[in-house]
N, C-alpha and C positions, 0 to 999 in steps of 0.2 A: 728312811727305809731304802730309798732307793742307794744311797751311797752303800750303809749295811748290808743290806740282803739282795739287790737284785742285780745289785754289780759285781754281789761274787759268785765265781764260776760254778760252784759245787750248788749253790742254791739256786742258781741259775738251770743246772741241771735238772736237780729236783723238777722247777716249776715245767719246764719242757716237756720229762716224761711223763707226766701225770696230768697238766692243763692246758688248756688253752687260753694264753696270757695275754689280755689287754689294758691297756690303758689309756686313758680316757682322760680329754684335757675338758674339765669343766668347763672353761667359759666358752667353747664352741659346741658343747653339748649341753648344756643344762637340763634339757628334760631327762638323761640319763644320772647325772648327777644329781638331781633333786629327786626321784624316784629313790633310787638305793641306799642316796647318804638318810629319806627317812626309811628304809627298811632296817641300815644301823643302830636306827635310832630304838626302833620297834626293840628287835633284837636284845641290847644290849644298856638301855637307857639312856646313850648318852650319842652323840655323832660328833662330827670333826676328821679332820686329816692329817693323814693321807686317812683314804677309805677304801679297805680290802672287803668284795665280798664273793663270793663263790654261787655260780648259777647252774643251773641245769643247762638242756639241750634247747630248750625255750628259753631263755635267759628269764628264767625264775628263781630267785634266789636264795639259797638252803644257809648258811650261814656265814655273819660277818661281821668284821672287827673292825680297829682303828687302826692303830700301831701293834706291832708286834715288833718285839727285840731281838736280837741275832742270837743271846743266848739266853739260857731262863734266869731271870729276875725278877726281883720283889714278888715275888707270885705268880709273876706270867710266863707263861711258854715260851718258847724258841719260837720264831716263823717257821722253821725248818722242824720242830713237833709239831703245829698246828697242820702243815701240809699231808706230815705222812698221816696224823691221825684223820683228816679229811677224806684222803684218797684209799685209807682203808672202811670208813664209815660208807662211801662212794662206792668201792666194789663188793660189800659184805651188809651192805642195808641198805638197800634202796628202797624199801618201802619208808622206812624213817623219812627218808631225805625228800621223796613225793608227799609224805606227809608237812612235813616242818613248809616246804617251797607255798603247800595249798593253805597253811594256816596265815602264813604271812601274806598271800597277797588277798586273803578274805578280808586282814584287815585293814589294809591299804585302801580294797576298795572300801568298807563299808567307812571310812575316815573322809571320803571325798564325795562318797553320797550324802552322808550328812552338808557339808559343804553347799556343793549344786543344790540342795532341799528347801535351803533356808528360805523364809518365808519374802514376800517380792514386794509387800506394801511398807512403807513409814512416813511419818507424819515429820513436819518442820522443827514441832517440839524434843524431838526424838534426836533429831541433828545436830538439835541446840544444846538438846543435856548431853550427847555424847563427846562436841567439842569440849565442852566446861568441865565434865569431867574428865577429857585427856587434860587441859593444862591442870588440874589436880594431882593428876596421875603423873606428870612431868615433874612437879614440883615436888611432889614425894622422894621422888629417886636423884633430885636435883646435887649438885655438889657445891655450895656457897662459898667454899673456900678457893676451889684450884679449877670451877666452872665445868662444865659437861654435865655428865649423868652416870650413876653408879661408879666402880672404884676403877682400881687397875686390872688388865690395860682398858686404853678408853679409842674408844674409835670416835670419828666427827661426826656428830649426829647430824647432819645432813639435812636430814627432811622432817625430823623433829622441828630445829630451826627454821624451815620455812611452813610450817606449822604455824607457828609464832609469830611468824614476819607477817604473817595473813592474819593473823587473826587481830594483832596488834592493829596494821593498816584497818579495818573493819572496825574496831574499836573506834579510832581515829576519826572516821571518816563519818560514822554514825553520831558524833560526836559526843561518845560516852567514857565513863573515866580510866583514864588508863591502868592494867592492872600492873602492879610494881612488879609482882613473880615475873611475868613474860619481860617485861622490862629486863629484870635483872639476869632472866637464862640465858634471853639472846648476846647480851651487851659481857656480862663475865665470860660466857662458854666464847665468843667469837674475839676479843681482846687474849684470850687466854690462848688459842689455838695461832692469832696471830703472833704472837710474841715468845711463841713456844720451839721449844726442837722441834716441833713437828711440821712444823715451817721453817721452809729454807729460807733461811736469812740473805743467802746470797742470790740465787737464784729464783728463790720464786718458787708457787708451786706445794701440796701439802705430801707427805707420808701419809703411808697406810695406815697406822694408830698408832698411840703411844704406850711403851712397855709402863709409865710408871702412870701415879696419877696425878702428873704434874704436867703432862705435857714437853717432859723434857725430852724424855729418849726416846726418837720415833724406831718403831719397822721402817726402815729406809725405804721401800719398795714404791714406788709412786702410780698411783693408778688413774688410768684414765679418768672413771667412772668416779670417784673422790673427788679431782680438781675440778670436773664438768659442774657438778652440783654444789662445789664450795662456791666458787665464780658467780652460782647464782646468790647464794646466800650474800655473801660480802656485796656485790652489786644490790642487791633487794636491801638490805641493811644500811647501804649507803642512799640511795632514793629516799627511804622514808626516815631516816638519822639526820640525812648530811655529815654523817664523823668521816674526818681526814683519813685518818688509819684506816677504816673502810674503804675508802677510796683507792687507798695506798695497794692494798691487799687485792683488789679487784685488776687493777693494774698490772701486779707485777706477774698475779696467776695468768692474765688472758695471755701476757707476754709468753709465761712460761710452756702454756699450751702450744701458744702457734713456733715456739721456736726449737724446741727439746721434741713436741709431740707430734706435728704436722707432718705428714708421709711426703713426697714427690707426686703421689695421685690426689692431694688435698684434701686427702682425712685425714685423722686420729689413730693412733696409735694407742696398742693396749698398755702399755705399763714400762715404765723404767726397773732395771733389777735393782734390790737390793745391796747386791755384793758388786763386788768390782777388785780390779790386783790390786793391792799394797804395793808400792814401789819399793820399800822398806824389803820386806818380805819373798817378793813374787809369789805371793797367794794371793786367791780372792778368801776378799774377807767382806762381812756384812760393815758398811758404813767406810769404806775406805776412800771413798771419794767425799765425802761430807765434811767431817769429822776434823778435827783441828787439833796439834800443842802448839802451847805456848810457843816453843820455839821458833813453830814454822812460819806465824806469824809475825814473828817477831823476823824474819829472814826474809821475809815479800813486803813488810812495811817500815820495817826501819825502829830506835826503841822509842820514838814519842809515841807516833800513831802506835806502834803495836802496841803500849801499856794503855790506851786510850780506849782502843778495841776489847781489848783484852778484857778489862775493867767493863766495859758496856755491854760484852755478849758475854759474860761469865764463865771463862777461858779460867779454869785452875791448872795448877803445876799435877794435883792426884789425876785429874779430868772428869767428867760424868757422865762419860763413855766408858770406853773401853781403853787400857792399854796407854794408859796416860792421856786421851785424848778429849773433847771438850766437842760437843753439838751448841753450836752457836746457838743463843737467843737473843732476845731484847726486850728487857724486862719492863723499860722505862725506854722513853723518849731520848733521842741522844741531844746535848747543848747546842749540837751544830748539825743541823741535817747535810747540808753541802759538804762539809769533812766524810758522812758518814757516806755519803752517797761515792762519794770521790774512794774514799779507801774498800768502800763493801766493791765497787767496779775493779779495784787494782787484786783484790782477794778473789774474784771469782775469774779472771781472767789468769790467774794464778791457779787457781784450781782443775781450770780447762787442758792444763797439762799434765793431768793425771788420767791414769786412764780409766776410761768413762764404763758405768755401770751400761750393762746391755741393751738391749732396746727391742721390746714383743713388736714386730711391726704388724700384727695383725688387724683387720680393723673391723671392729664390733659394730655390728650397725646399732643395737638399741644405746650405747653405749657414745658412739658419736652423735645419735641422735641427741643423748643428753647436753655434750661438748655444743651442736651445734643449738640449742636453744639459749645454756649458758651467754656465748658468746655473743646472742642476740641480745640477749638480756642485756648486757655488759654495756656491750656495744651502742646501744639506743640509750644507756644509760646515760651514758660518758661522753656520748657525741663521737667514738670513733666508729667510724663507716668502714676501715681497713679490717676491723675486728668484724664485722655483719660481712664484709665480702670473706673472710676466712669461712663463715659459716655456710654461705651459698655454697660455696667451692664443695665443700664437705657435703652439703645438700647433694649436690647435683652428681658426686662420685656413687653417692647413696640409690639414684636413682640409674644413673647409666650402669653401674657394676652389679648393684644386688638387687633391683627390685624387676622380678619376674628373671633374673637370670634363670631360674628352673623353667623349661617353655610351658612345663606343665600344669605350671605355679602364676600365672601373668600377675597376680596380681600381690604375691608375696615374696618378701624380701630372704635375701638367704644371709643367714647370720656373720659371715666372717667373708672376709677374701684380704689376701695380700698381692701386691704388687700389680695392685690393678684385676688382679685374676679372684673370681667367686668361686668360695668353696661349697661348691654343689651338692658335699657329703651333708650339711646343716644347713638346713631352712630354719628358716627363723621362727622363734616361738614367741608366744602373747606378748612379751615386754618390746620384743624387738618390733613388730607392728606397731603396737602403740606410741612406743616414745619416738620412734622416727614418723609418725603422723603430729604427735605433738610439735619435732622438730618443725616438720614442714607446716604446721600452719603458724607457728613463730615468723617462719622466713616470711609467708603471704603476708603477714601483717606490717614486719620492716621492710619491705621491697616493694608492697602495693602490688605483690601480685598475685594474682588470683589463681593461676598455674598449680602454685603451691598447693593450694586449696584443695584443687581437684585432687593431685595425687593423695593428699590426705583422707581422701574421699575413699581412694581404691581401697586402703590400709585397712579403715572401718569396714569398708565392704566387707573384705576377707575377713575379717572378726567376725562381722556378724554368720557370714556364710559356713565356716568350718572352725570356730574356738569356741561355741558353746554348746553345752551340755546340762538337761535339764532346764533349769532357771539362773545355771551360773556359769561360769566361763573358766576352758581351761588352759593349762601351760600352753599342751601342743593342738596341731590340726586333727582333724578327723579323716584328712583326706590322706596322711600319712603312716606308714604301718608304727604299731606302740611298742616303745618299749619292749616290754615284756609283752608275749601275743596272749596272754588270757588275762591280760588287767582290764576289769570289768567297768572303769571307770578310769579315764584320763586325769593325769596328774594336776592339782587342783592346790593353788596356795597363795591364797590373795594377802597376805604376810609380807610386809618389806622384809629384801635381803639388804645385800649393798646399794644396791639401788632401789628403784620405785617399785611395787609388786605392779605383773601385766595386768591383773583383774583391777587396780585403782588405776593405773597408767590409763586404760584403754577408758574408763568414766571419765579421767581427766581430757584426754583429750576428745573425745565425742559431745562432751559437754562445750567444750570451745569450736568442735567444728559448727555442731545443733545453733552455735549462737553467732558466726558468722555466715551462714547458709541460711537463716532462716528453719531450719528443718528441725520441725516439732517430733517429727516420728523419730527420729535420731535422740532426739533428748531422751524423748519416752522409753526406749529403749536402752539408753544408757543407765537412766534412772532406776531402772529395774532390778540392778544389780551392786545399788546401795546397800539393799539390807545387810547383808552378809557382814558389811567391816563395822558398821554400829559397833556391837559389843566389843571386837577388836580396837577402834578407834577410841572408847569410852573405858577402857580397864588395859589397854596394851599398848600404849600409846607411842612406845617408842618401837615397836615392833607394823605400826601400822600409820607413820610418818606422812605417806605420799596423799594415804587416806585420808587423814584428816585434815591435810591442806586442803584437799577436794572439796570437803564436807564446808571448810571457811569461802572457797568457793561458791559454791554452788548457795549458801544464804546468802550470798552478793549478788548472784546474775540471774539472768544475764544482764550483762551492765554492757551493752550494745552502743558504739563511740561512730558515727560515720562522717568525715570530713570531707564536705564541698568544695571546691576551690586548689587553686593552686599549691604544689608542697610546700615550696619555701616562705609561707608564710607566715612562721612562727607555730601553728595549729599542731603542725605533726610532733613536732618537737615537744611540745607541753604532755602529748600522749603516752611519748616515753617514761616522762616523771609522775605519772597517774600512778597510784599504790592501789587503785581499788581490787582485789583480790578477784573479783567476777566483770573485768573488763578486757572486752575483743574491740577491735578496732580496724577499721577499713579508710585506705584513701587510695586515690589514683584514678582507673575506671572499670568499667566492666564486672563490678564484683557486686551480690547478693546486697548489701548492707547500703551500697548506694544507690539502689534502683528509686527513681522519683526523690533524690536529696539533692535539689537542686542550691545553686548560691544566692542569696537573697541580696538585692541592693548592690550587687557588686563587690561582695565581702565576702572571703572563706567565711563558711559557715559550721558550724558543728552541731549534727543532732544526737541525742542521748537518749536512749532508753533502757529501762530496766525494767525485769519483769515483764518485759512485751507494754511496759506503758512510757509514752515518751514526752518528755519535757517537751518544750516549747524551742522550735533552734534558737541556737545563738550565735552573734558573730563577738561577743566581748570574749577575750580571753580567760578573765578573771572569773568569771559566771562556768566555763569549761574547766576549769582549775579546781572550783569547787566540788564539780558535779565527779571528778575521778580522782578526788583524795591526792590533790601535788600540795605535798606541804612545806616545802623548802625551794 
């Protein structure tokens, strides 16, 4: 639409005389965009983008669509008859239009009061049948042949797989039988995705999803928020696997973040574009930097390697692109990894002289929040410490640029800023507190320092102080004016989108603060706001990912690790490779979980508890190995 209708003059006109025209970049508004895109939904049955909708003088909104075409087809209007029929419905009925504005947001609210209502008690049992029945519910929509879930296109299911990855470890660790399905979702859906067009072969790094259901043709578009949470998967997959390719992939993503994504102020960066010029051409075009003929490989390596390559990333003369052209994969293992490694370096150093797809440099805080736990993840995994100091860096921009930039706000983060500069128009909404508290108590854990902690501290506070409502918790503040001024209840959707939903983000990390503080009223208060994803978690399972990792959580912990003694003595390092899904972990000094854990005998010591009941210390390695599921 924008190319169609708002870049041309005459429609353009239209919209001037008659509207007041904005728009609105989702990912630094979300609570605008999640508000309207479900009043389309109401509306119209269905939602998606772009989203057109038309508001009153309160921005209450009387009606709205999706796409509209520049001239009528298949059945639908011109955008240029929808306008004029609006702005005369607009000056010849405005009782209709105060009617339609009051019916829709009756229903909005009475949709988010149910929501906040949901009842505050559940039992263990309740937790137990709603996991068992999400991996049911997974396995139902599973795809055995080409791995993911449901058809084309197919997005990376993210938080489904660490879903899995936890519930697996928990299996594991309990020492009970493993189920084949989870076996098999994680190990085909994350082989399939590695060896796919949807990963860059060259580079590193996932797409936005794949158009077909094979994993071949990605959306080029690379998003922050996608590679933040593959990085955890593939690192999570490789701890409790050990598979090489797991390793491989964890690798070449963290590389890809910190080199393609990393700002100059040491954040993250929202998205690589899709498009980029054709040199061929001088257009942009979608996948012009990616995309591969025969030929051209055949011109940067010469004809052995090229027919070698060729043959190994399934490079045809028709292509299974576009335009003759081929999205490299790697179906299978190549016979020589050092040839591959040697030629995929002469091909992407080739590639770098094309011109490069754009770059959003805006930086999301919930967003790098995820980037920086990732890289913690990764990081502690792998034993690179350069990959944990990318994550501080990003930590610490988080804290000096966004959190309390508002003076009004001390103690909440404002969504977005570039170039060093906070944009003060977006405070941050539930995801963006919570996953950057998550972040930051990742850091306290890899750094040993308790700092972290605290600021995690503040994040919660502000949750608790101004994001709930009733007995549930919403998108935005209370302390900020809404959306629309007569919506009678704040925007309310504990639902995974692309990412974590803030109503399970904010349990997830409260529950790890509660368990490295000590702090029972923290628990109890996170715990309150379980009920609500049960049924979600237990019949929607892929739409409620972050939750039900929780939920694998939270039967695990708290599984409480405190290390005595000196860092380098092997102790910290074993912590890294612990799979247990409900384990926090404290070393260094000064911090809650080591108060009176002293070293016995002159030996780092390790004490363990779970459930607030604690083992016996120990200083054998072997005996701490057991107790946090290191099973490789």
């Amino acid at each position: 639409m924008a190319h169609e209708s708002f870049e041309n003059p005459s429609v353009a006109a239209l919209m001037n005389e008659y509207f007041v025209n904005i728009k609105v970049d989702r990912e630094e508004l979300p609570a605008v965009d999640s508000l309207y895109m479900e009043v389309t939904q109401a509306m119209t049955g269905q939602g998606g983008w772009p989203n057109s909708v038309w508001l009153d003088h309160d921005r209450r909104p009387w009606y709205a669509g999706t796409y509209f075409p520049p001239r009528p087809s298949h059945g639908m209007p011109s955008f240029t008859q929808v306008l004029l029929a609006l702005n005369d419905t607009w000056t010849s009925d405005r009782e209709r239009v105060s009617e339609s504005s009051a019916r829709i947001m009756e229903h909005i609210g009475s949709r988010n009061e149910l929501i906040i209502k949901s009842k505050s008690d559940f039992t263990k049992d309740e937790i137990t049948f709603a996991v068992n029945s999400g991996i049911d519910s997974l396995s139902a929509t599973f795809d055995p042949i080409n791995g993911g879930f449901g058809d084309a296109p197919k997005f990376p299911p993210s938080l489904a797989l660490e879903f899995l990855l936890r519930n697996q470890a928990l299996q594991k660790l309990n020492g009970g039988e493993s189920d084949f399905r989870i076996n098999q979702m994680i190990e085909q859906t994350c082989n399939a995705m590695a060896r796919g067009g949807i990963y860059d072969q060259l580079g590193g790094g996932f797409a936005r999803y794949s158009v077909d259901a094979t994993w071949t043709v990605p959306h080029f578009e690379k998003m922050l928020y996608d590679n933040a949470q593959l990085l955890s998967i593939y690192a999570h997959w490789y701890r409790l696997s050990g598979d090489e390719q797991a390793l491989r992939i964890t690798t070449e993503t963290a590389e890809f973040l910190i080199r393609d994504l990393q700002t100059p102020e040491g954040g993250f960066a929202a998205a690589l574009d899709a498009d980029s010029i054709e040199m061929a051409t001088g257009h942009s075009e979608e996948g012009a930097f990616y995309a591969w003929t025969p030929e051209q490989i055949l011109e940067v390596l010469g004809t052995a390697d090229a027919d070698w390559v060729i043959q190994l990333c399934r490079v045809t003369p028709e292509g299974t692109f576009e335009h003759g052209k081929s999205v490299l994969t790697l179906h299978h293992d190549p016979d020589d990894w050092e040839r591959w490694r040697d030629l995929r370096t002469k091909l992407l150093l080739s590639r770098e002289t094309r011109p490069r797809p754009g770059r959003d440099d805006k930086i999301v805080a919930s967003w790098n929040g995820l980037a920086i736990r990732a890289l913690v993840d990764a990081g502690s995994i792998c034993s690179r410490q350069d990959w944990i100091d990318c994550a501080t860096r990003a930590g610490e921009l988080l804290v000096t640029t966004h959190l309390g930039a508002d003076l009004t706000h001390s103690n909440r983060l404002v969504r977005v800023s570039r170039d060093g500069k906070a944009g003060l128009h977006a405070l941050g909404v539930l995801e963006d507190q919570a996953l950057v508290a998550s972040a930051f108590l990742a850091l306290a854990q890899a750094n040993g320092d308790d700092s972290w902690r605290i600021l995690a501290g503040r994040l919660l506070d502000d949750i608790q102080d101004h994001f709930q409502q009733g007995s549930g918790l919403t998108d935005t503040a209370n302390d900020v004016e809404p959306v629309a001024k007569d919506v009678a209840a704040r925007q309310v959707d504990p639902t995974d989108n692309v990412a974590p939903s803030g109503w399970a983000a904010t349990i997830d990390a409260a529950l790890t603060y509660a368990a490295l503080s000590g702090d029972t009223e923290m628990r109890a208060w996170a715990e309150k706001f379980i009920p609500a994803l049960v049924p979600l978690v237990a019949s929607h399972t892929r739409f409620a990912g972050w939750g039900s990792a929780m939920f694998v959580t939270w039967l695990d912990g708290p599984r409480e690790v405190a290390i005595a003694g000196p860092s380098d003595s092997g102790f910290r390092e074993i912590l890294a490779q612990g799979t247990a899904p409900g384990m926090v972990y404290a070393w260094g000094s000064d911090q809650p979980l080591l108060q009176d854990r002293n070293i016995i005998d002159d030996h780092t010591t390790a004490y363990v508890c779970r459930g607030f009941v604690c083992d016996a210390p120990t200083t054998d390695l072997q005996v701490l190995k057991k107790l946090i599921g290191v099973f490789n």
